[in-house]
Backbone as CSV, one residue per row, in Angstrom:
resi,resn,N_x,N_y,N_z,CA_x,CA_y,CA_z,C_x,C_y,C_z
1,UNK,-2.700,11.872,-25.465,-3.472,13.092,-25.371,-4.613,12.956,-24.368
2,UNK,-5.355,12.138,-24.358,-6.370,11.371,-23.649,-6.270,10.433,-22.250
3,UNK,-4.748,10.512,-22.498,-4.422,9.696,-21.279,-5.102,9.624,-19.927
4,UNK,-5.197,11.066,-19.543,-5.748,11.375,-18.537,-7.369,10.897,-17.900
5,UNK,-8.027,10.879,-19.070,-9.149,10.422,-19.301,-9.334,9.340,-18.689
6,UNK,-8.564,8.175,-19.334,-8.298,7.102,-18.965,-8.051,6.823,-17.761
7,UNK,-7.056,7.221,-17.007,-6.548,7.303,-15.731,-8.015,7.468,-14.787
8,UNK,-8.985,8.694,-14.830,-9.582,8.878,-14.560,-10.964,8.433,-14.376
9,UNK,-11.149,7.485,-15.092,-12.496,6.770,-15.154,-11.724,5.276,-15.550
10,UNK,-10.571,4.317,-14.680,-10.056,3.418,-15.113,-10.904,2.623,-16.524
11,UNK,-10.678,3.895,-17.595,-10.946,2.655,-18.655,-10.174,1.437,-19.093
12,UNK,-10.313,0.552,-19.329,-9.109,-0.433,-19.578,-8.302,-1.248,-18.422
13,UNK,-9.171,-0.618,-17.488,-8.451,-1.770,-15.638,-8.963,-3.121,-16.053
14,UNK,-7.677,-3.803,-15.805,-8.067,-5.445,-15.671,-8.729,-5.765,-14.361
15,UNK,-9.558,-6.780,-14.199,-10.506,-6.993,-12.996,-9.692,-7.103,-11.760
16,UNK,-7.869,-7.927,-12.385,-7.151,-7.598,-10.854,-7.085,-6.610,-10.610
17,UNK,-6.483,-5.442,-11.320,-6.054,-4.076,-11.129,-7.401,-3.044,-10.233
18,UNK,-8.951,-3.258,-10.565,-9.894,-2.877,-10.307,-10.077,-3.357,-8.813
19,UNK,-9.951,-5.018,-8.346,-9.755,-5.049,-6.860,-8.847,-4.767,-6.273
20,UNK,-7.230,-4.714,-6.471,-6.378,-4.142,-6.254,-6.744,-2.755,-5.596
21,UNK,-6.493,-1.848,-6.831,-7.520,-0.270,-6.384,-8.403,-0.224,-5.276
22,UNK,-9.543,-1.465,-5.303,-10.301,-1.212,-3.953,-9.649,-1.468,-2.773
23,UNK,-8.766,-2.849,-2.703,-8.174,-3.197,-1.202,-7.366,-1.780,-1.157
24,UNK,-6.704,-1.164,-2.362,-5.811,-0.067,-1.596,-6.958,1.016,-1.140
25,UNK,-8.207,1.297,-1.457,-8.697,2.482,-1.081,-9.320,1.908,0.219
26,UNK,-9.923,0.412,0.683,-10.317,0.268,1.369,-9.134,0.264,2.680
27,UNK,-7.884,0.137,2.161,-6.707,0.101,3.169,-6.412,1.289,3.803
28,UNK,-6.939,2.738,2.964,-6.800,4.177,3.106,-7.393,4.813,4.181
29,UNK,-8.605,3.956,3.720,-9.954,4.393,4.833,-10.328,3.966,5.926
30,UNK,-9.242,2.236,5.819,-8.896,1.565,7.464,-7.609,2.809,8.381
31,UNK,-6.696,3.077,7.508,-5.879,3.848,8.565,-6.018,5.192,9.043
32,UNK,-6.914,5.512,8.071,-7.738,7.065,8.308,-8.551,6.594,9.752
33,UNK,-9.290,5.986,9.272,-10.574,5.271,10.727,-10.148,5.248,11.710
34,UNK,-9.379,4.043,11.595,-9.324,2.938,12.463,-7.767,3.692,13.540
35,UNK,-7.085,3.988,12.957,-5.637,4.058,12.949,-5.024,5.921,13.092
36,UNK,-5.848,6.606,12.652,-6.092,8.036,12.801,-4.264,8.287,12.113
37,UNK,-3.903,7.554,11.158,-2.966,7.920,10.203,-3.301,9.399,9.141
38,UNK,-2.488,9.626,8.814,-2.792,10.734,7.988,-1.629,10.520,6.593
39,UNK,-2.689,10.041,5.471,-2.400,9.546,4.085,-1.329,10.995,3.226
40,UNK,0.389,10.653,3.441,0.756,11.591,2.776,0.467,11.213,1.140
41,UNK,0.639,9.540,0.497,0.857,9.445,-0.722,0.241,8.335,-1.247
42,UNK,-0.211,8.378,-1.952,-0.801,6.934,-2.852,-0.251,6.400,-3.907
43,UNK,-0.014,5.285,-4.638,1.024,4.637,-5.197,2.404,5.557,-5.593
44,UNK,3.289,5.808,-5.007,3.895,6.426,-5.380,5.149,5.826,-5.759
45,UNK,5.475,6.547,-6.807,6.895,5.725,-7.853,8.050,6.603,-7.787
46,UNK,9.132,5.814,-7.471,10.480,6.122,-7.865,11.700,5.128,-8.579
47,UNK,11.544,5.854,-10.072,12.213,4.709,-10.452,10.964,3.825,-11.094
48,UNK,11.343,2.365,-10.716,10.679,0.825,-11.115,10.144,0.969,-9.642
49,UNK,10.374,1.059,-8.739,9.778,0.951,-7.667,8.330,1.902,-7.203
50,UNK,7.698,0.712,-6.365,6.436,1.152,-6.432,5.903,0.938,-4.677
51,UNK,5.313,2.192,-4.095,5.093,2.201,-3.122,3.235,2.110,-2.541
52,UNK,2.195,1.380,-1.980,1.212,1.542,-2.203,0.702,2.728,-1.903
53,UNK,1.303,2.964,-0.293,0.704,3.691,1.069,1.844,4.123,1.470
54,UNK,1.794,6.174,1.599,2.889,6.412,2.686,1.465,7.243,3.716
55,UNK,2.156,7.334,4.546,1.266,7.437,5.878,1.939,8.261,7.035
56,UNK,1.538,8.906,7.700,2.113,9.476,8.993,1.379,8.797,10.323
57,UNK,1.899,8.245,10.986,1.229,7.373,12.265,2.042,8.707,13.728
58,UNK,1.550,9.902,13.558,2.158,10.664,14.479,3.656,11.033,13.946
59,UNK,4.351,11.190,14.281,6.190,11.512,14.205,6.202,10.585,12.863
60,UNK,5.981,9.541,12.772,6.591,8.263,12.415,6.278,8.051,10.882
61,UNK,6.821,7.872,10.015,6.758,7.852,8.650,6.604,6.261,8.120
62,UNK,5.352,6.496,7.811,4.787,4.397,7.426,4.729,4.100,6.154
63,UNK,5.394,3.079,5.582,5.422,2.915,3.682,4.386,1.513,4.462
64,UNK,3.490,1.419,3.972,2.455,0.430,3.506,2.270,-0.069,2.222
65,UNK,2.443,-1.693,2.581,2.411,-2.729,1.282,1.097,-3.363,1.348
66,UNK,-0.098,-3.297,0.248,-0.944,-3.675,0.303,-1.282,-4.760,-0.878
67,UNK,-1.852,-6.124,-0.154,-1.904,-7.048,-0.338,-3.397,-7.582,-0.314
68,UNK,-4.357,-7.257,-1.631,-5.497,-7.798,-1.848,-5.723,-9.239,-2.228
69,UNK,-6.128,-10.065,-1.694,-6.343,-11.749,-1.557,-8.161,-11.648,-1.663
70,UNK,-8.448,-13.378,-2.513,-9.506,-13.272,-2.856,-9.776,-14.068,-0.908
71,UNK,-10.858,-14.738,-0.873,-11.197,-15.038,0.734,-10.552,-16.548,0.270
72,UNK,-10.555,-17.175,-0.375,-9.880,-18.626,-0.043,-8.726,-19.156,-0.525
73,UNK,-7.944,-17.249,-0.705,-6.570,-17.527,-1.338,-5.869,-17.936,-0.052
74,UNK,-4.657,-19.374,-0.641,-3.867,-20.002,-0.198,-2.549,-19.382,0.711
75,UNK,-2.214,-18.509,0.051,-1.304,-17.558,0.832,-1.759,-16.065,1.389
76,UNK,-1.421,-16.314,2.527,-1.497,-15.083,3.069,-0.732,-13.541,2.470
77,UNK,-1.410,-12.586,2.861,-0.723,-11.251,1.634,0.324,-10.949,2.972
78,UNK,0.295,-11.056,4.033,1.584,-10.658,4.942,2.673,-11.611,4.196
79,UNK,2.758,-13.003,4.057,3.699,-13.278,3.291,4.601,-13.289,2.101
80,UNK,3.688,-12.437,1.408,3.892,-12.165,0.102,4.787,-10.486,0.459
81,UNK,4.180,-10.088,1.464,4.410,-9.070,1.739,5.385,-8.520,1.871
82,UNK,6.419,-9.620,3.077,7.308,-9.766,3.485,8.657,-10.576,3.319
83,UNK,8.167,-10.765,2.019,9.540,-11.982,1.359,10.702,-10.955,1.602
84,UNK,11.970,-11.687,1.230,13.043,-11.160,1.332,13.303,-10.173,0.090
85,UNK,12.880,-10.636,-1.104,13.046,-9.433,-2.211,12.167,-8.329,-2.133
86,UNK,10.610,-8.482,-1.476,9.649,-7.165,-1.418,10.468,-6.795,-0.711
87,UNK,10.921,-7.330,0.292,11.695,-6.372,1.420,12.650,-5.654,1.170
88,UNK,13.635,-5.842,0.683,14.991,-5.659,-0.096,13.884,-3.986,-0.774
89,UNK,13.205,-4.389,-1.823,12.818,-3.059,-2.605,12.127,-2.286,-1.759
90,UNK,11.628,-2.602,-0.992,10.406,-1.681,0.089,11.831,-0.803,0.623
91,UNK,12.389,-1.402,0.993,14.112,-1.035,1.916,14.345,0.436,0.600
92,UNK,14.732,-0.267,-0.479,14.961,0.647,-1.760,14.393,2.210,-1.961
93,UNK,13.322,1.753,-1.641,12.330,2.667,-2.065,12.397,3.828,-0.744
94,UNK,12.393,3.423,0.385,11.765,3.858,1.526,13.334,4.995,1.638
95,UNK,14.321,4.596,0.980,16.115,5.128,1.238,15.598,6.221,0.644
96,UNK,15.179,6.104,-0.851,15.255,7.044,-1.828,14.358,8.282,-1.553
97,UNK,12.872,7.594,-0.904,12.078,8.969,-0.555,12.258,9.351,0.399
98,UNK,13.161,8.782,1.502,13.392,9.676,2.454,14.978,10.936,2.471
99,UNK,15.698,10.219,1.570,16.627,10.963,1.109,16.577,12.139,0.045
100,UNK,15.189,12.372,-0.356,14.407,13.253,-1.482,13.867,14.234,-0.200
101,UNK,13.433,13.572,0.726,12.531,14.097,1.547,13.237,15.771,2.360
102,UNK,12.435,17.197,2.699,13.694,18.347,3.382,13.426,17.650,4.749
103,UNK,12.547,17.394,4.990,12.488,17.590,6.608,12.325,15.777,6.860
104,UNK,13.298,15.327,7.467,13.893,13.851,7.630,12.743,13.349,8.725
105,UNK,11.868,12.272,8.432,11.291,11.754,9.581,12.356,11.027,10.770
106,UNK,11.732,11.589,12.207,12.574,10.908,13.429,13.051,9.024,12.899
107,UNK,11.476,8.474,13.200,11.051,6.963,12.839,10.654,6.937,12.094
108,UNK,10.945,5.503,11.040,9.965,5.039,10.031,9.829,3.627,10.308
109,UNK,9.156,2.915,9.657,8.600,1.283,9.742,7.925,1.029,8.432
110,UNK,7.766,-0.055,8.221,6.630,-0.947,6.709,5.766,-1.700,7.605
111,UNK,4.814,-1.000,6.728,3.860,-2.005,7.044,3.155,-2.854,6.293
112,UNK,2.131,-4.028,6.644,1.629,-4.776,5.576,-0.214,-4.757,6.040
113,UNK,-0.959,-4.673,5.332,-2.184,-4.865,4.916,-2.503,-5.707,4.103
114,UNK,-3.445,-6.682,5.025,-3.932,-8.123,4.249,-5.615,-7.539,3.412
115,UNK,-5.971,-7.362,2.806,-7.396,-6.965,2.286,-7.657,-8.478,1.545
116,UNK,-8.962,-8.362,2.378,-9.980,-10.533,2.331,-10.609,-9.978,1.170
117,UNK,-11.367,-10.330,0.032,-12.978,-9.810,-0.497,-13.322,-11.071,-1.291
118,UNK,-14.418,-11.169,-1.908,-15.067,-11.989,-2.264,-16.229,-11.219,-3.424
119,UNK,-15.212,-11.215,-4.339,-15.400,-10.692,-5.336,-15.371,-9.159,-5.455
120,UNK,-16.025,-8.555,-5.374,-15.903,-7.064,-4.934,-16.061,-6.523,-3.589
121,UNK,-16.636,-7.345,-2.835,-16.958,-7.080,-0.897,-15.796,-7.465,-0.203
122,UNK,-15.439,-6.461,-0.036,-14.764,-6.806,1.455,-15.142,-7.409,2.687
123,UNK,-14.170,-8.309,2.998,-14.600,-9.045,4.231,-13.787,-8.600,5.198
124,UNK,-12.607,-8.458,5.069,-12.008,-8.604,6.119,-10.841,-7.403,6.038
125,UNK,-9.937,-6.943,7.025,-8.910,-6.135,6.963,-7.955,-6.347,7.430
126,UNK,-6.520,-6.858,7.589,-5.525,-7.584,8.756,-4.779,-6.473,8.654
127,UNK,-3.698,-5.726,9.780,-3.113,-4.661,9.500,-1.731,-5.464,10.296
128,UNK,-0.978,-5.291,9.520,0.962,-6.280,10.505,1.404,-4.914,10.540
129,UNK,2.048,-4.156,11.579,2.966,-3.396,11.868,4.067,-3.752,11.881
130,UNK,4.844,-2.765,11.545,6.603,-3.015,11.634,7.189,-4.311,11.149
131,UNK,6.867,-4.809,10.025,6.973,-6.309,9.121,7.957,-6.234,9.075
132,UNK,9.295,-5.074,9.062,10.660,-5.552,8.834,11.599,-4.183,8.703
């Protein structure tokens, strides 16, 4: 009944889920900026599958995988990003909403976003185009 509530003022976010949320909003506001993308969707689900970032980069239809790392995590989030199974489902996902979709984008691509922070600050932003 209340659900919404919840949703709305993340009561009950675990501290990953809470930086998570920020690298994705801080990832929103890099491709808005930086990148002059225009944000069609935010986590969006089909199915089990889960998409962070869809995006328009001009013509071109961008599913963005975003990858929040603390600053002296060991692996890089492009790698995590880009394994062969994210890929495989990113692939999944990207079939299904574009086959939902009326008006078919020309191009599409994935992309990956590394988000650095250190505790709640962001440090840093890495943006990989066309990961696969």
């Amino acid at each position: 009944m209340f659900k919404w509530i919840f949703q709305i003022f993340h009561i009950g976010e675990t501290p990953t889920a809470r930086i998570g949320r920020l690298g994705e909003s801080a990832s929103v506001k890099y491709l808005k900026s930086e990148k002059s993308m225009r944000i069609i969707k935010r986590n969006a689900r089909i199915k089990k599958q889960e998409m962070d970032i869809i995006a328009l980069d001009g013509d071109t239809l961008v599913f963005v995988e975003v990858k929040t790392r603390s600053q002296d995590a060991i692996v890089d989030g492009y790698y995590s990003a880009s394994s062969k199974n994210k890929m495989q489902n990113l692939r999944k996902f990207a079939s299904a909403y574009i086959s939902a979709m009326r008006k078919k984008p020309r191009t599409w691509r994935f992309d990956a976003i590394e988000v650095r922070h250190d505790n709640s600050k962001i440090i840093s932003i890495s943006h990989f185009e066309n990961i696969g």
